[in-house]
C-alpha positions in Angstrom: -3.6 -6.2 -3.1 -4.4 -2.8 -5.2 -6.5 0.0 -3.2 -9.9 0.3 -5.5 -11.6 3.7 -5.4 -15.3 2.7 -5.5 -16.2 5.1 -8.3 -13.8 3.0 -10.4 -15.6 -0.2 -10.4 -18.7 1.6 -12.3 -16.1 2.5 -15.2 -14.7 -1.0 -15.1 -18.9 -2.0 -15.7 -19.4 0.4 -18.3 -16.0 -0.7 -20.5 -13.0 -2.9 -19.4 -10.9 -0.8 -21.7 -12.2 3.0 -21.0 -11.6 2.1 -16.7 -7.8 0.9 -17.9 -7.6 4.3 -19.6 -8.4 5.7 -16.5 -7.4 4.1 -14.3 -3.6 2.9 -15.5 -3.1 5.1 -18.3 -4.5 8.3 -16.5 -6.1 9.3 -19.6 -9.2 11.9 -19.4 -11.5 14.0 -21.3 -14.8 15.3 -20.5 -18.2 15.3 -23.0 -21.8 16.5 -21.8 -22.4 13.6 -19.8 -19.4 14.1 -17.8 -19.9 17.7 -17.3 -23.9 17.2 -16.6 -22.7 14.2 -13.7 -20.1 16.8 -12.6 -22.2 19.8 -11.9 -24.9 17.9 -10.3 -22.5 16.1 -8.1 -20.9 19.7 -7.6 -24.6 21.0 -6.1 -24.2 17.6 -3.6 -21.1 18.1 -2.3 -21.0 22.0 -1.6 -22.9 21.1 1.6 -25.9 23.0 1.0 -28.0 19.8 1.7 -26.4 19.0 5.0 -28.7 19.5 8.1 -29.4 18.8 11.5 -32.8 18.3 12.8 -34.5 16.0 16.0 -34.9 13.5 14.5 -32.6 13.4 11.5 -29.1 14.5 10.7 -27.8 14.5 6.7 -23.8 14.6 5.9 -23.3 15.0 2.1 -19.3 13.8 0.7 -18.9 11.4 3.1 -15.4 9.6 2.7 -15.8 5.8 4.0 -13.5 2.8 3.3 -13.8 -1.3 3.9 -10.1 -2.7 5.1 -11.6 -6.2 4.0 -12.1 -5.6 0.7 -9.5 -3.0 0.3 -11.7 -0.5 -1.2 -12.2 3.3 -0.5 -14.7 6.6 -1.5 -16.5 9.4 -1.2 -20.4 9.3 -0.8 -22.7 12.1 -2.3 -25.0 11.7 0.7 -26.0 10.3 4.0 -28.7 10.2 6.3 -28.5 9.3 10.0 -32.5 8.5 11.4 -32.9 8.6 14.9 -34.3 5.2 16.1 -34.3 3.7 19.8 -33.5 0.1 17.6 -30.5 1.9 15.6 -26.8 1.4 16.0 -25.4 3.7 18.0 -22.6 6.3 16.8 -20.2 7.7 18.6 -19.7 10.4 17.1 -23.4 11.8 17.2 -23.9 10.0 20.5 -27.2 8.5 19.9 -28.8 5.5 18.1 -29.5 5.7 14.0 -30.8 3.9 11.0 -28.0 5.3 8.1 -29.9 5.3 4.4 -27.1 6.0 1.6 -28.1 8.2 -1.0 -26.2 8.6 -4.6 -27.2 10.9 -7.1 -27.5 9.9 -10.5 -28.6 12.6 -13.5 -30.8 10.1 -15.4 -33.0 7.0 -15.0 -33.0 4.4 -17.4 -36.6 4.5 -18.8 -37.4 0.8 -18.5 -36.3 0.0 -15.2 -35.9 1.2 -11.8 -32.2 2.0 -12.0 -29.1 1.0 -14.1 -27.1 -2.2 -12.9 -24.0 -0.3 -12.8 -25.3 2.4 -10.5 -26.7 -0.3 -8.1 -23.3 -1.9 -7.6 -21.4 1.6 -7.1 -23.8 2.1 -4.5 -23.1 -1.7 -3.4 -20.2 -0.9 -2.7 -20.8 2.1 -0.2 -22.7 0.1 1.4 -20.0 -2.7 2.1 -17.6 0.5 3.1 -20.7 1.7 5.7 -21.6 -0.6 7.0 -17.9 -1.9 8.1 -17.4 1.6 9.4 -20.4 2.0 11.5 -20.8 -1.7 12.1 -24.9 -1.4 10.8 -27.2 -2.8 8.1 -27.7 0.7 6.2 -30.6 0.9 3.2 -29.5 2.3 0.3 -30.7 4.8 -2.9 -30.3 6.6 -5.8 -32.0 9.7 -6.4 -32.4 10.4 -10.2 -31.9 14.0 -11.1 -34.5 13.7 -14.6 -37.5 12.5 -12.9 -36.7 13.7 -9.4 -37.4 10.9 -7.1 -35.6 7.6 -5.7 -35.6 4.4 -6.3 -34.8 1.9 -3.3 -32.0 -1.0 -4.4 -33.1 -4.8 -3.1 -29.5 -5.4 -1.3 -31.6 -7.4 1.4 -33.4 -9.5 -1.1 -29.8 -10.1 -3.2 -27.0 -9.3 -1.4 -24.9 -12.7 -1.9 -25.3 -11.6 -5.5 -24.2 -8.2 -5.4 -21.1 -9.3 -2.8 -20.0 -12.2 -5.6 -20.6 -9.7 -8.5 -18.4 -6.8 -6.9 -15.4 -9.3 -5.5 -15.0 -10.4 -9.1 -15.3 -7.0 -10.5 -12.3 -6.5 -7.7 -10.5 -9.3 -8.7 -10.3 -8.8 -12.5 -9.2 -5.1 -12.1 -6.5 -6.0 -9.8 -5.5 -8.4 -12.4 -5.1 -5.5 -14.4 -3.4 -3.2 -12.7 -1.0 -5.8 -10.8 0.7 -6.5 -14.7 -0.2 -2.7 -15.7 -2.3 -3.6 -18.7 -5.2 -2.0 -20.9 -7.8 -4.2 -21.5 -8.8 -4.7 -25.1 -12.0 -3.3 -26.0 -15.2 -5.6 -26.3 -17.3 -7.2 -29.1 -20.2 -5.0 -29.3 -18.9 -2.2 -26.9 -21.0 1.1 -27.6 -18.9 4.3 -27.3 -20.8 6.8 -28.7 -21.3 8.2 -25.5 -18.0 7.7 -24.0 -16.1 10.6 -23.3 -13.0 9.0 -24.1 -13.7 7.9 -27.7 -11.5 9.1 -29.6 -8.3 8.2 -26.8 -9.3 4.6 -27.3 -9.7 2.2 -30.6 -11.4 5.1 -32.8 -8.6 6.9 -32.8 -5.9 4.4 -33.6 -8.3 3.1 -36.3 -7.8 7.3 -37.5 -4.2 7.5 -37.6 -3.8 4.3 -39.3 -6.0 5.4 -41.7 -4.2 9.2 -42.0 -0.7 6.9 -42.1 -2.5 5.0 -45.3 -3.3 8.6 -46.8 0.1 10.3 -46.2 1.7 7.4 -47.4 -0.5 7.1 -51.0 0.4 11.0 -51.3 3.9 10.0 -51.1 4.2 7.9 -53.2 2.7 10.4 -56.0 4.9 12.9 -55.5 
């Protein structure tokens, strides 16, 4: 079975075909979106948000893993609650409630949060919770408007758990016969940073093929 980096299973959401560019082909290139995502996970992960207090304790770039489902990654945030009722860590030596934060540079502006961001964080939840043995909440903080919205995993976590293991399942499928998937019918990539790596591009130098070859043949 394949080791899946959580963050990987987002791109496999997004487009089938830009993850297997990613992912197999080790393809990459960077637009505003990338570098916006980048920078803001850059401010997370320095460490300047990590305290201690009585009550509270936050760790930021957090690496956690799930043997299970043979999947692995790196979390932008976490907070341990002190709570008589909490699992106990060793490691702090007390009794918590763990909330997992991601942060996310925009909120889609008809909904609470975007289905592909929920499952990432899905997904650090299943690695968590398997480390510290709990039930942890879980959130995305959205840079634009500055606040958090809660994910239901309570209310639908069957869902989520059947929804990820076939995400799983398909991109081992993938990488076990070391194949790019095609792209899809009605795949937007105008804002993929990889556009002109994938079918745009081959569609350009077939069409640049066409052009030299006319020329040629006036010569």
């Amino acid at each position: 079975m394949c080791t899946v980096n959580i963050r990987s299973i987002q791109h496999f959401m997004y487009c089938p075909r830009r993850w297997g560019l990613l992912e197999i082909n080790d393809d990459w290139e960077e637009n505003i979106y990338v570098i916006k995502a980048n920078l803001m996970h850059k401010r997370v992960h320095s460490g300047e948000h990590d305290y201690s207090s009585k009550n509270k304790k936050v760790i930021s770039s957090l690496s956690v893993y799930n043997d299970e489902l043979d999947i692995y990654g790196v979390i932008d945030c976490v907070e341990f609650k002190r709570d008589k009722n909490g699992r106990y860590i060793k490691d702090l030596n007390d009794k918590f409630n763990i909330t997992i934060v991601e942060y996310k540079p925009t909120k889609p502006k008809d909904k609470e949060f975007w289905p592909s961001d929920a499952i990432q964080v899905f997904a650090q939840k299943l690695c968590v919770d398997y480390v510290f043995k709990c039930d942890s909440e879980a959130c995305i903080y959205y840079g634009d408007v500055r606040r958090r919205s809660q994910l239901p995993f309570k209310e639908c976590f069957e869902d989520y758990l059947n929804e990820i293991k076939g995400y799983l399942k398909n991109m081992r499928s993938y990488m076990a016969k070391n194949t790019i998937p095609q792209i899809r019918k009605g795949q937007r990539c105008s804002g993929c940073s990889l556009e002109y790596l994938c079918l745009p591009r081959t569609k350009n130098i077939a069409i640049k093929q066409q052009i030299l070859s006319t020329l040629g043949d006036k010569v």
